[in-house]
N, C-alpha and C positions, 0 to 999 in steps of 0.2 A: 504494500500500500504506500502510497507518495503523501508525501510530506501532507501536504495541502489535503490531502482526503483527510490526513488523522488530526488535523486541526478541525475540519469540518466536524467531524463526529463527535470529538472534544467540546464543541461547540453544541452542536446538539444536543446532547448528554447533559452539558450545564444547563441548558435552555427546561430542558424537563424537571430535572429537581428540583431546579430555583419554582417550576411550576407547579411540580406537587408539595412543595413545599408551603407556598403561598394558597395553592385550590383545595388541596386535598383538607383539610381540616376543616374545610366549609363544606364540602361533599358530606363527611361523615356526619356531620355535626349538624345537618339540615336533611338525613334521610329518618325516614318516620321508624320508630319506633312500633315493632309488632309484639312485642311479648306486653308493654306496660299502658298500649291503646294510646299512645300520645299521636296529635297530630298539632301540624303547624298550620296557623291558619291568616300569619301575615308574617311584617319584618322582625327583625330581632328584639327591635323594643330597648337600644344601647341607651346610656344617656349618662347622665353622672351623678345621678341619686346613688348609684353605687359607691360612690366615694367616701358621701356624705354617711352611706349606712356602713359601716365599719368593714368597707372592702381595704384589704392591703396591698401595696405594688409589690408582686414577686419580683421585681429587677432591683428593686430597692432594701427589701428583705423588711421594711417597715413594720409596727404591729402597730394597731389603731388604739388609743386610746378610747376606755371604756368611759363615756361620760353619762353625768346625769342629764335627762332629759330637762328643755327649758323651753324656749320657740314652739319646738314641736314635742308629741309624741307619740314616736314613731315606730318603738319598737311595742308589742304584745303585752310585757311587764313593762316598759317605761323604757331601757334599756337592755345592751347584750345580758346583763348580769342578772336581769326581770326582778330587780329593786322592786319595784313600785314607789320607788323616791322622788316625790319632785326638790331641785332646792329653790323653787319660786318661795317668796315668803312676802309676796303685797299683801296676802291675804295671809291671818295671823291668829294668836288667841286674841290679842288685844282689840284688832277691829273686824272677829267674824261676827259679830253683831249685826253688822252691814251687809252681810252679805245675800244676795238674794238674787230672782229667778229672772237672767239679760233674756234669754228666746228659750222657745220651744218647739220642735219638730217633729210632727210625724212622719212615720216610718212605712204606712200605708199597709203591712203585714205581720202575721205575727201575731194576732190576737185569739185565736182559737187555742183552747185550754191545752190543746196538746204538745203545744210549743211554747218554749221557755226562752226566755231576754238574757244571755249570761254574757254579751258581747264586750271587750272591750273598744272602746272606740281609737283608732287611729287619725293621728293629726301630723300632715307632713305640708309647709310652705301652704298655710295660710287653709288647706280644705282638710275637716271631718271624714273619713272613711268607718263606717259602722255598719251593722251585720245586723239583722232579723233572727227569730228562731226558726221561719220559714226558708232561712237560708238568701235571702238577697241581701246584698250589696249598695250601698246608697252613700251618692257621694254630696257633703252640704259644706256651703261657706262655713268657717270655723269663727268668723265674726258674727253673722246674721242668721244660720240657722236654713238659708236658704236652697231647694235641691238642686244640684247641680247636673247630675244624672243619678241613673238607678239601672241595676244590674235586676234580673227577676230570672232566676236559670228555671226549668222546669226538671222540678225531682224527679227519681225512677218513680212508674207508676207501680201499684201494688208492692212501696217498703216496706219492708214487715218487720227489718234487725235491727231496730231500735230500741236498746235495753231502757233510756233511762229518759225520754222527752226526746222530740225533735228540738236541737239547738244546734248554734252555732258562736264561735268562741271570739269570732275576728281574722282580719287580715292580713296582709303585709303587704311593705311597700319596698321595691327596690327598681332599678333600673326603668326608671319612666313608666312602672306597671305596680297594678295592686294584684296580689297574688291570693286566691281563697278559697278555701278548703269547701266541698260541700258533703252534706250526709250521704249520700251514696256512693263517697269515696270515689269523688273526681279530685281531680288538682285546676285549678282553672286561674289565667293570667288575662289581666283585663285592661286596656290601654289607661295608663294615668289621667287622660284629659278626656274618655270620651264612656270610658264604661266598655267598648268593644271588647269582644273578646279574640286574643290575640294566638292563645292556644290551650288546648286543653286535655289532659291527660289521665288516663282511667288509673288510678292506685291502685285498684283492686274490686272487686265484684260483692257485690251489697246481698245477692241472694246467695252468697257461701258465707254469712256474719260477718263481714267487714262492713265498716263504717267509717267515718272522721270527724272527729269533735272537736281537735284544739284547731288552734288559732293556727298558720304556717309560719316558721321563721325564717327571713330572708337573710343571707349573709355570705358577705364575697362571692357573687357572682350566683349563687346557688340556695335551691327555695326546702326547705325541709318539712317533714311531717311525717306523723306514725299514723298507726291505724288503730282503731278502736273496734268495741265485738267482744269483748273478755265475757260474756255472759254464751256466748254463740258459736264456742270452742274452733277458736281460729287460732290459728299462729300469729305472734304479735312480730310486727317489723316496723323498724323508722328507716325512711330512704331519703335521699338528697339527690334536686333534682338540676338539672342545666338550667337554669332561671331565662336564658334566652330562647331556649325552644321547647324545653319539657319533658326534656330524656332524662330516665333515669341516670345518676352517676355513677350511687353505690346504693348498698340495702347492707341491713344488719338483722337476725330474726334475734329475737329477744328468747325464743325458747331452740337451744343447739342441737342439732340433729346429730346420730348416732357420732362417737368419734371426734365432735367437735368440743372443746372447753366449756363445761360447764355440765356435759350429758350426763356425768355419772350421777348427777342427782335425781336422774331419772330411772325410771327401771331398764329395764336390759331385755324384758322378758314382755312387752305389749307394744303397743305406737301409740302411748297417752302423752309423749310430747309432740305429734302430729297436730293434737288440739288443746292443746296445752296450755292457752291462754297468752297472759302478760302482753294487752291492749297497751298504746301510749297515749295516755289520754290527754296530756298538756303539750302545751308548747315548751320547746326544749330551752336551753339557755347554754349562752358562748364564753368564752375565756380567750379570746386572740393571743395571748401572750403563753398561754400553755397550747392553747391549739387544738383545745378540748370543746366536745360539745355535751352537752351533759342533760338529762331525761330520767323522770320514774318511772316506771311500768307497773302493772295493774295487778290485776287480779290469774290466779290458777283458775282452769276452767278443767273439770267441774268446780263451781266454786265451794258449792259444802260438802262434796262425796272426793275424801283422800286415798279412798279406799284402793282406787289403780295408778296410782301415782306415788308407790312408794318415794322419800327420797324429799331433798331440801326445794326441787321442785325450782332451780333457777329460768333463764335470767325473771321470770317472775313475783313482783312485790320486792324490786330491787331500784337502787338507785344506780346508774352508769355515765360513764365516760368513756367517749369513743376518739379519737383521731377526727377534728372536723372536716379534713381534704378527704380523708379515707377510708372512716367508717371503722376501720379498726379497734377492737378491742381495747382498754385501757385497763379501766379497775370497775369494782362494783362492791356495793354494799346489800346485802340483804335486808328486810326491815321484818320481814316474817318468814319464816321457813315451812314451805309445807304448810301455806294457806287454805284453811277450811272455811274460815268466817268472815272473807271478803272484804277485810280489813287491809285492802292495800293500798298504798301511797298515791292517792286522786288528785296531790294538791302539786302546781306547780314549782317545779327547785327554786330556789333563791342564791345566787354566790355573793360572797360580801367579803371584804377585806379588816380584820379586826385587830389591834393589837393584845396579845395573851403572852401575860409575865414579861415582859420587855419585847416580845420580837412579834411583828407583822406576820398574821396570819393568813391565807387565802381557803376562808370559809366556804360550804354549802350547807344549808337547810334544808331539809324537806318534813314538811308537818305531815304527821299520819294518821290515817282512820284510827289507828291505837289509839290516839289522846296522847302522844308523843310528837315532839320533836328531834328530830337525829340532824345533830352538828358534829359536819366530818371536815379533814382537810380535804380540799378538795385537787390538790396534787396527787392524794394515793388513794383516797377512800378510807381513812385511817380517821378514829374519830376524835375530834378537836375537845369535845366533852364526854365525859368516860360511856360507855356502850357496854353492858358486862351481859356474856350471857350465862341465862340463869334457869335452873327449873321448872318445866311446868310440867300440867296436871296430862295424864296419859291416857289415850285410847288404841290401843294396836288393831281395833278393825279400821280407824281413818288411818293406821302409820303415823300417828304423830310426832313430829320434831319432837327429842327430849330436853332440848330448849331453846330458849326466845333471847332475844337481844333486847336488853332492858336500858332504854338511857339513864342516866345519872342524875339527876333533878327533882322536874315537877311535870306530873299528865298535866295537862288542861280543862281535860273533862271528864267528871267519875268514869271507871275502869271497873267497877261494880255493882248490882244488883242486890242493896243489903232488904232484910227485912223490914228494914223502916220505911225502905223507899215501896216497899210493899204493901207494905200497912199503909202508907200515905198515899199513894199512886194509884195503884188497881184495881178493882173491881173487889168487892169482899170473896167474888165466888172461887179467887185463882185462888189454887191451888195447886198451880206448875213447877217443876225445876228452876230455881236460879242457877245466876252464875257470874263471872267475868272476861275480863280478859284473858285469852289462852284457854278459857274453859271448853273443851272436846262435848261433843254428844253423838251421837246414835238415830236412833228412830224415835228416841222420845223428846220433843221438845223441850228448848233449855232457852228460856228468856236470861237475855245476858247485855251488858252494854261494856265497853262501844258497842251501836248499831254498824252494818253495811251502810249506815249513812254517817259513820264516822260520830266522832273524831272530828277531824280536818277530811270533807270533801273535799269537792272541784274547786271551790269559791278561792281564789289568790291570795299569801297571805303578802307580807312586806314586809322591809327592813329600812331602819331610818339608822343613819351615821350618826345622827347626833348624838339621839339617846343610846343607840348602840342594841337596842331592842328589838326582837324579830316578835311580829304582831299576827296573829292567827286566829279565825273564825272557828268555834267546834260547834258540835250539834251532839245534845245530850239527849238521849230517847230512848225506848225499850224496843228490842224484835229479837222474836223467837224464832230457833234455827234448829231444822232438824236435816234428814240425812235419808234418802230414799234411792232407789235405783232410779238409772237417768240413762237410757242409749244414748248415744251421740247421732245425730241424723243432719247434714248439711245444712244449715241455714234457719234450724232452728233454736231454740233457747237450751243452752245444756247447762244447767244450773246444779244438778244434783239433790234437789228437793227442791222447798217453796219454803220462801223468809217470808214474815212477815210482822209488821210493825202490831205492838197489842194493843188490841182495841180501842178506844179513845183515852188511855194513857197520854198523859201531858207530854208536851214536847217544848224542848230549854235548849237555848244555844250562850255561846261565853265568847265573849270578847277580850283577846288575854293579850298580856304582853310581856314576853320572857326574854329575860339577861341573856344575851350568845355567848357570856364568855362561862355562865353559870349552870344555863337551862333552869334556871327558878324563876319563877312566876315576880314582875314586879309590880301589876294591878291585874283589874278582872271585872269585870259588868256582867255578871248574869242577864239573858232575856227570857222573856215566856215563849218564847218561840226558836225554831232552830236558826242560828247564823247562817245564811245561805245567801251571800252576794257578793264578796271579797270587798281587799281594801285597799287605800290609798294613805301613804304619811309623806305631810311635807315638812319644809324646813320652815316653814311657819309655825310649827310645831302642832301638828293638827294633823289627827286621824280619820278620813273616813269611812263609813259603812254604811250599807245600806240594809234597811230593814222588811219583813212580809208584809208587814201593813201601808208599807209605800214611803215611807220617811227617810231620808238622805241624813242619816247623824252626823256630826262630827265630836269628836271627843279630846280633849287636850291628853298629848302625846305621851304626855310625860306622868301625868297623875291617873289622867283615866278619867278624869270631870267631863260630864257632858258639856259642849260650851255653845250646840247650837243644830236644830231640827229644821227640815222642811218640809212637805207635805205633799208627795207628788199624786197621780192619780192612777196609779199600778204599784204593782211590787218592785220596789229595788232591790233585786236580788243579780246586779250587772258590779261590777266594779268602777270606781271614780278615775277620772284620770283628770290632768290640771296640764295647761298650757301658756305661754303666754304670746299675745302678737300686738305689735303697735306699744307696748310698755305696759296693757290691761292683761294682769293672770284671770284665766278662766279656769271654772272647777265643771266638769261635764257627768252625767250619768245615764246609761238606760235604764228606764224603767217602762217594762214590758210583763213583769210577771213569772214566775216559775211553777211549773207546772208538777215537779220534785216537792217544792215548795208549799202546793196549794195558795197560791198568793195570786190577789186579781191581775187580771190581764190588761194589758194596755201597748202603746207602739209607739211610744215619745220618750227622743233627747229632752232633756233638763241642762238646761248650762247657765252657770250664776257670775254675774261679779259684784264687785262693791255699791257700781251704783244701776245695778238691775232694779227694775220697778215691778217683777211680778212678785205678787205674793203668796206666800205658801199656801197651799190646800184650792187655790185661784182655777186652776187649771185642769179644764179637763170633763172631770165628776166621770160617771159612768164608761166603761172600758167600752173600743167600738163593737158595736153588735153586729154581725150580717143582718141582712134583712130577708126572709122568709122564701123570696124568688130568687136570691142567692145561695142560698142555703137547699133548694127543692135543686138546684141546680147542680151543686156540687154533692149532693147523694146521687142524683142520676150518674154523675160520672164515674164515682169514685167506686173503688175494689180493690183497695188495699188490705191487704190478709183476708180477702173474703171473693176469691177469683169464680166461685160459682154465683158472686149474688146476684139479682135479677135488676137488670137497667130498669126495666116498668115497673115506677113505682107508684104511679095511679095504680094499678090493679087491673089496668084491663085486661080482658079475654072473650074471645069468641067461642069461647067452648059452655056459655051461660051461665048461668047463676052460682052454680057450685065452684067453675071455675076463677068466676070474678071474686066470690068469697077465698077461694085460696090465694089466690094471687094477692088481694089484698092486703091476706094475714101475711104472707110473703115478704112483701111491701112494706109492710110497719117493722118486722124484722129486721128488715136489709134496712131500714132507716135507722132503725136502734141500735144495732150494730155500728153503723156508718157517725153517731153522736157517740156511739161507747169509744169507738177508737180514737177519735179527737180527742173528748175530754175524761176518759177513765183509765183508757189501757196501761200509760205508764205509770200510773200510781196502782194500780188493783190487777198489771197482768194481762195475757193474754186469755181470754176466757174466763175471766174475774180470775185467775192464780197466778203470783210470781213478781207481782208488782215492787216495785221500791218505795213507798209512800202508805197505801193503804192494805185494808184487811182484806184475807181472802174470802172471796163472794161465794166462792164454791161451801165454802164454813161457815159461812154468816147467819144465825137463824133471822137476822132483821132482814136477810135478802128473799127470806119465802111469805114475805108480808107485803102486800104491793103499798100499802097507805103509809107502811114505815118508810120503805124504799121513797118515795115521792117523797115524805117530808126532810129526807136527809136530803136528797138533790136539789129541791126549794133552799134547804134554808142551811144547809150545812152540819159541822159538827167535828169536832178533836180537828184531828189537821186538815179535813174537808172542806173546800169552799164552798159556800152557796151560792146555788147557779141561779138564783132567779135572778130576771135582767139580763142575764148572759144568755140562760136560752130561752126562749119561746115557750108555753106553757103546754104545746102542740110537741115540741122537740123535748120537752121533758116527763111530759106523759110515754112517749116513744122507749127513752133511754130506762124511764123506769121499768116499764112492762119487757124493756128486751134481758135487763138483770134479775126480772121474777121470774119470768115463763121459762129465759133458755139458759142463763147460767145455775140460778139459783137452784135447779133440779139435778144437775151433775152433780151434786155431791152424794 
């Protein structure tokens, strides 16, 4: 070959690499994803909101600095660390007297009893981004309240895997896009300025038990989230997606398949870590400078039957740290071993930087259903406040752990069922099993607290620098737990028996505030009701919460004094978030209602400043109601969990009178059913059993009474809201006669 030929091919050659070099990363990186259903459905959505959201330059080797939120807030917790700190301080103990109601927005959905408000609101350069329990999207001026667009996706029809309400937790924001998790376990990216949707990617499939509940977190370049279903015996996994087009990066399964770290706490001898559970139910939180991403995970599934699950039963009811470029394994702590009593860590981590004995620590928290707090380093998983484990009581048909991990300090909220609370509490005619915490049962009912409702739920807690105190909601209540054979069948409930809460037994939640460096309680407000809304502390020194009966508290930080109420017209059971633009801090809340809760319903932002001129309890009055032709409308369509029911709900038939009379009774049926599922299911179950919130109906002798049944649904009762007003007296005659005739007989 001559000189000049082998320059030429030389030449070519460079020509191509320099060209796959530059093309080919855009090839890969723009072809559709077939195993995770993502597709692309416009440009990349570049911009430099990444920067702003704690993206690092790899050529620089940079790590972002974690700050408190101020202007905006932008991240899920306030921050990568999900503080919930502001250090705005316009507004203060001294002048929240003044503080009061600047606008308010509705939300347009959301108000049907089976959907819960628990969003937090995101605020990035001047616009509110907040979330429905219907699941939409709505974007409003952060000054005026104003809609700017609105997102409205349309849910899988007929979802049935919904353990605990329909809700939704919030957004994220990065690269020119809000990125938002919905309940059927999509990932969906939505253009910052228009609500369009830019691409959207399947997580995972809704009728094998997956779902998604938390909020997503966006961060250097990539959008993350787990999956929820811990009731629906799924495998739990958190993935990390391309934040420009919606490809999966990595995946990590929270329960290790045969051979992988962590399986030997499984048996060896069945495939009970196939469904193993360990849901991620919150949004995760970041550490740039260790490079960590860090998540609780949920519950074992089955959740009360141990019985094939020898073994400590990981990564489930564990805290973890993974590599956030790569998914990779770090450390973990367990918080239960060989969960029977679905007591697992619901509440989102919190990282905080503390000084302990002279030297700067780098803290995590995570509040537990237990009535605990577990303070670790969160470099090793190693605990920063002593963790000793200890003793407990034994049952060898569940396999129980021979022992528990006990913090060092102070519960939050009783960890037992004494005789007093007996005597004071119940019904004179119990005469069941008590118990406690770690207390083991069988087939015989064992009323015990914590409940499955905690402890520390879902509701966020917070950490304030000042006082140096990590602030946690609990829920104090009775449910009895027993233990029954449970198949596993795809996409339905595998629970392992039926929890349920005891019959109109009182229900108390605590507002606490515990030392980080001590875990001892430094105040505490008992309510008559459970805490279910999360919270906010600023550097004004001011704590908020919100309450069932619809009130925005705020509490001084430091002693626990109430120093100031407002009065909205739904349940605040959403978390506070504070911002400031133009030099005015604003304080924001949803209140929409929770449906875990029993708390009215409603679809309005609340947001206050100093010189707001609305006034409390002002706004509002009666939660929105459908109206009767909207309502005849969406029973005609709907067949969610009921794929045989009949669309003609007139009754007609041409088959004459007998047939009109059946179809009829059909007809009031498939209506009853169609108000049970809205407003009953997740608190009373699928078929009146298995609920989170209320009794089972299948056991209820006041469900074989139709004139009982009406007046509970009228007018309420223990943690029951009263629906009158809410429904129609046509729609409540419907729900009660579908809980007398067709549940109330299965027992």
């Amino acid at each position: 070959m001559k000189t000049w030929q082998i320059v030429t091919v030389m030449v070519i050659a460079l020509i191509v690499i320099v060209g796959g070099i530059v093309f080919l990363p855009n090839l890969l990186g723009n072809e559709e994803s077939q195993e995770d259903g993502s597709t692309e459905t416009a440009g990349t959505g570049e911009g430099t909101a990444a920067t702003q959201l704690g993206a690092s330059d790899p050529q620089q080797g940079e790590v972002p600095e974690v700050e408190y939120p101020t202007s905006d807030w932008a991240f899920h917790g306030g921050d990568m660390y999900s503080r919930r700190y502001s250090p705005l301080d316009s507004i203060n103990t001294d002048n929240i007297s003044d503080l009061n109601g600047k606008w308010t927005a509705s939300l347009g959905s959301g108000t049907e009893f089976k959907y819960s408000g628990e969003a937090t609101p995101i605020v990035y350069e001047g616009v509110m981004y907040v979330t429905t329990g219907a699941n939409d999207v709505i974007a409003l001026d952060a000054v005026t309240g104003e809609e700017i667009w609105a997102y409205r996706p349309e849910i899988a029809e007929g979802l049935d895997t919904v353990c605990c309400g329909w809700n939704n937790r919030g957004v994220a924001v990065g690269n020119d896009m809000i990125f938002a998790t919905l309940l059927d376990a999509r990932l969906v990216a939505l253009d910052i300025e228009t609500g369009e949707v830019i691409w959207e990617t399947v997580v995972a499939q809704w009728n094998e038990g997956y779902t998604i509940t938390n909020a997503p977190l966006y961060y250097d370049g990539k959008v993350y989230t787990g999956v929820a279903g811990g009731e629906y015996g799924i495998r739990g996994r958190i993935m990390a997606y391309d934040a420009n087009i919606g490809r999966e990066v990595w995946r990590f399964y929270t329960i290790p398949a045969p051979g992988e770290p962590g399986s030997d706490t499984w048996p060896d001898d069945n495939d009970a870590w196939m469904t193993g559970g360990a849901p991620v139910w919150q949004t995760p939180a970041v550490d740039p400078e260790l490079n960590m991403i860090y998540f609780a995970t949920g519950n074992t599934s089955p959740d009360l039957d141990g019985s094939q699950r020898e073994g400590d039963n990981l990564f489930a009811d564990s805290i973890l740290a993974l590599d956030v470029d790569t998914g990779e394994y770090q450390w973990h702590f367990q918080t239960v071993h060989h969960d029977i009593w679905d007591l697992d860590p619901a509440n989102p981590v919190i990282l905080y930087d503390v000084e302990m004995d002279g030297e700067m620590r780098k803290g995590i928290a995570q509040a537990g259903k237990t009535g605990y707090v577990y303070f670790l380093d969160r470099t090793n998983g190693e605990p920063l406040v002593g963790i000793e484990e200890q003793e407990v009581p034994q049952d060898e048909r569940q396999k129980t752990s021979p022992t528990q991990p006990i913090p060092v300090g102070d519960g939050f909220v009783p960890q037992e069922v004494t005789e007093e609370d007996v005597e004071r509490d119940l019904a004179p005619e119990f005469d069941g099993e008590i118990g406690g915490l770690f207390t083991p049962f069988w087939e015989e009912p064992v009323t015990v607290k914590p409940s499955p409702q905690g402890g520390a739920n879902w509701p966020p807690s917070a950490y304030s620098p000042e006082t140096e105190y990590f602030y946690v909601l609990g829920n104090d209540n009775y449910f009895s737990l027993t233990r029954s054979e449970n198949e596993f069948s795809e996409g339905d409930e595998y629970i392992g028996s039926v929890w349920q809460p005891v019959s109109d037994a009182p229900q108390r939640g605590t507002v606490t505030a515990l030392d980080v460096k001590t875990n001892t309680i430094a105040w505490q407000v008992d309510w008559d009701a459970i805490a279910y809304s999360g919270l906010l502390v600023t550097k004004g020194n001011l704590l908020f919460a919100g309450h069932n009966d619809g009130r925005l508290i705020a509490y001084d930080a430091t002693t626990g004094d109430q120093v100031w109420e407002y009065q909205t017209d739904a349940g605040v059971n959403a978390p506070s978030i504070s911002y400031e633009i133009d030099g005015v801090q604003y304080i924001s809340v949803l209140a929409a209602g929770n449906s875990l809760a029993g708390s009215k319903h409603g679809d309005k932002i609340y947001t206050f400043t100093l010189d707001g001129e609305i006034d409390s309890g002002t706004v509002g009055g009666e939660a929105p109601v459908e109206d009767d032709e909207a309502f005849d409308d969406k029973v005609d369509d709907t067949d969610e969990g009921n794929p045989e029911a009949d669309d003609d709900v007139e009754g007609e038939s041409e088959e004459g009178t007998d047939g009109e009379e059946g179809d009829t009774a059909q007809a009031e049926t498939d209506a009853g059913l169609a108000i049970y599922e809205s407003n009953c299911l997740s608190c009373h179950g699928d078929q009146g059993a298995g609920g989170h919130n209320g009794p089972n109906l299948q056991q209820s002798e006041a469900a074989e009474d139709l004139d009982t049944v009406l007046e509970r649904i009228r007018n309420g009762g223990s943690s029951m809201p009263a629906f009158e007003g809410v429904l129609s007296e046509e729609e409540i005659q419907q729900v009660a006669e579908y809980v007398n005739s067709v549940i109330a007989p299965m027992q």
